[in-house]
DRENTINU-591010 format. One record per residue (C-alpha): residue in three letters; x, y, z. Coordinates in pm, whole numbers, plus 50000, padded with zeros to 5 digits. Example, Ala and Ser with C-alpha at 12.3 -4.5 7.8 and 13.67 -1.06 7.14 Angstrom:
ALA512304955050780;SER513674989450714;
This chain:
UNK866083750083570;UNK865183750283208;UNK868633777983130;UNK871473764083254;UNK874053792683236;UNK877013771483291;UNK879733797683077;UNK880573831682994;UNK879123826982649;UNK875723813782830;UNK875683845882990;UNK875983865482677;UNK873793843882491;UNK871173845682827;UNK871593887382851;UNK870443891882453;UNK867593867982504;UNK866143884782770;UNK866383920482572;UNK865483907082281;UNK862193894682485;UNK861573924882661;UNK861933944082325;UNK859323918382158;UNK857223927182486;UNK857963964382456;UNK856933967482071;UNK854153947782119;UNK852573967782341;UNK853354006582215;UNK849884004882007;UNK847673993782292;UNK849184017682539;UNK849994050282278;UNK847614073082085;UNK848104058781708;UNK850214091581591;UNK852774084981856;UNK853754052381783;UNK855734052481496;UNK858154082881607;UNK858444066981983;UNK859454033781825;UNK863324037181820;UNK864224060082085;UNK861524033782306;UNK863504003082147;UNK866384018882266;UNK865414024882635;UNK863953991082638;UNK866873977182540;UNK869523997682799;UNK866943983383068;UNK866883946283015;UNK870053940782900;UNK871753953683257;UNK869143935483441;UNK869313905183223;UNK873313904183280;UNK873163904583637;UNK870403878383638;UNK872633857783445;UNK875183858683632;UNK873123850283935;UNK872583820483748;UNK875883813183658;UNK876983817984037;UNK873853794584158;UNK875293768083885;UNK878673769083952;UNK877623763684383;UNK875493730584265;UNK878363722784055;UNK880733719884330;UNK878543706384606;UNK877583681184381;UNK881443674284348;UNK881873673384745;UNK878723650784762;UNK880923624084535;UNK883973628784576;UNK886643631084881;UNK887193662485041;UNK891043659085066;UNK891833642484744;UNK889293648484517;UNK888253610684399;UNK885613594984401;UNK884393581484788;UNK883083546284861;UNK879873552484855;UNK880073570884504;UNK882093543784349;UNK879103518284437;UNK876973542984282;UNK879093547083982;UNK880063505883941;UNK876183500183957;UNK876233522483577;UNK878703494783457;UNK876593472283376;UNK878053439283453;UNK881093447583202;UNK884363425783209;UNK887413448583453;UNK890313446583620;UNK889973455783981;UNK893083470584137;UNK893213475384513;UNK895943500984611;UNK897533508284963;UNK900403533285073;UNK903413512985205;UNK904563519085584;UNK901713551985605;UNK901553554585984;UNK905003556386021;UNK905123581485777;UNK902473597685945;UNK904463597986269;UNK907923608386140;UNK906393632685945;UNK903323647286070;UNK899773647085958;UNK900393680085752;UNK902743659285504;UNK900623629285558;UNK897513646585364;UNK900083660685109;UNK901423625485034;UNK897503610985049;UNK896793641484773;UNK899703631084558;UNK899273593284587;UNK895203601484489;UNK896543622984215;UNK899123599584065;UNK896313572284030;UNK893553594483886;UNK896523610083611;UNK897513575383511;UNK893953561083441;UNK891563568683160;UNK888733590683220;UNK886043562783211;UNK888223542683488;UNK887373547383821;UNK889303556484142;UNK888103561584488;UNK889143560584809;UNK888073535085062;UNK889563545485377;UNK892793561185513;UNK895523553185257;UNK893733523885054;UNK892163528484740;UNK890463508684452;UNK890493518284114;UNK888043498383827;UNK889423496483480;UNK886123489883287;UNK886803469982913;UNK890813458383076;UNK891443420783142;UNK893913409083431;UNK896743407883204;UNK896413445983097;UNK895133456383442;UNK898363442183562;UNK900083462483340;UNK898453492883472;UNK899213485783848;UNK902793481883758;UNK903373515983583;UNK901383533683936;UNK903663517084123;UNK906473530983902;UNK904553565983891;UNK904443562884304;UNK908533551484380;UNK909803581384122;UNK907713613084238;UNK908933632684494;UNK906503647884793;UNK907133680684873;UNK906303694285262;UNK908483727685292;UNK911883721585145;UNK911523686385253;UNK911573661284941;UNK909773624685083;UNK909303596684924;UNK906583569184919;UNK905993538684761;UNK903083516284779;UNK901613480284698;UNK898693467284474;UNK896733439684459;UNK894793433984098;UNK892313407283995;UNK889323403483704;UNK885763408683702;UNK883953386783413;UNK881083403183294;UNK878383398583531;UNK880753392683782;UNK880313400584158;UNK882433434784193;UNK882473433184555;UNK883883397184558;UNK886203408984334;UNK887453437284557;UNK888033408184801;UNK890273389784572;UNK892373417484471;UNK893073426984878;UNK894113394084928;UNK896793398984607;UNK897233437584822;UNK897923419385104;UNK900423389584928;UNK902323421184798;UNK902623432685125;UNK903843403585298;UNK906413397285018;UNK908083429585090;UNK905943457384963;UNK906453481784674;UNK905533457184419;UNK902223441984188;UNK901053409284294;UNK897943394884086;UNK894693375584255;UNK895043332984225;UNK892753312384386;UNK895393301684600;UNK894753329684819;UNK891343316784878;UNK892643299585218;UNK893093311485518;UNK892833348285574;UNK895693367285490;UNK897283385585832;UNK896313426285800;UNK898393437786072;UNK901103448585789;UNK900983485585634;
């Protein structure tokens, strides 16, 4: 679509195009379709009437194509992002690490602490709402260039493009400060969560997905060392496979 009406000021700026066009169209025309004496004393009131015509009809075209914009907008949005906390999905973030360009990160590989039991003490209801507000919490605390999606039921990874593992460290440590201090709301019910994270570097032209490895191994130290904390990726964790049955 070569006019993207995106705004209320696109709409305007749409509605006097069009009856600016049709009035172009409209004077153009009065001296091949009029007898010669009658085109200089039609020309206003005709201006006029050409005018009330296209701009209604240009308005509601417009905002036809404000309303068609606004649906791609947000099915594009769906098409990217999780439906039931609103960042990015897996298949999104590959899309979206692929634009990175081999760029030094910090990879940071997040996981809600004890969530099925939550889940069952709870109910699903305040499940999604702590999901929502863990989701949220991430995506406030990162830049707008970082990325943040989930991976599957209460794990997430978030990419810090431009942030070594010191810094990214750093980062994982405030969330997990953000997480233990905000309150989840279900009813008049106040919950609490708190959560682990695993973080280690990408060197530019590094392999992201082996990277994603390294930092759920760190996720998973965290985890066995009591949860609720920051542990960073060593190759010391490169031995035997770390036991997942903890959440």
């Amino acid at each position: 679509m070569l006019w993207q009406v995106q705004t209320r000021g696109d709409q305007i700026r749409f509605t006097v195009a069009m009856a600016l066009i049709v009035l172009a169209i409209s004077t153009a025309l009065r001296p091949l379709m009029l007898p010669p004496e009658l085109v200089a004393p039609t020309l206003f009131p005709g201006s006029v009437m050409a005018i009330m015509i296209a701009a209604p009809i240009g308005w509601i075209v417009a905002r036809r194509l404000r309303a068609v914009h606004d649906l791609s907008a947000r099915l594009e949005h769906a098409l990217h992002h999780d439906l039931l906390t609103g960042v990015r999905t897996r298949a999104s973030f590959h899309e979206a690490v692929a634009a990175l360009e081999g760029q030094p990160c910090a990879v940071i590989v997040a996981d809600i602490d004890h969530f099925k039991g939550f889940n069952d003490c709870h109910g699903h209801f305040a499940g999604d709402q702590a999901l929502r507000q863990f989701a949220t919490i991430l995506a406030s605390n990162c830049r707008g260039t970082d990325l943040v999606a989930r991976f599957g039921g209460e794990e997430f990874v978030i990419v810090l493009p431009g942030v070594d593992m010191k810094q990214g460290g750093r980062i994982a440590d405030r969330l997990a400060d953000r997480v233990r201090s905000s309150a989840i709301y279900v009813g008049e019910r106040s919950l609490s969560l708190t959560a682990s994270f695993g973080v280690a570097p990408v060197q530019a032209g590094g392999d992201m997905d082996q990277a994603i490895q390294q930092a759920d191994r760190a996720l998973y130290q965290a985890k066995h060392a009591g949860r609720d904390r920051v542990c960073r990726y060593h190759p010391g964790l490169d031995g035997p496979a770390t036991l997942r049955e903890v959440s």
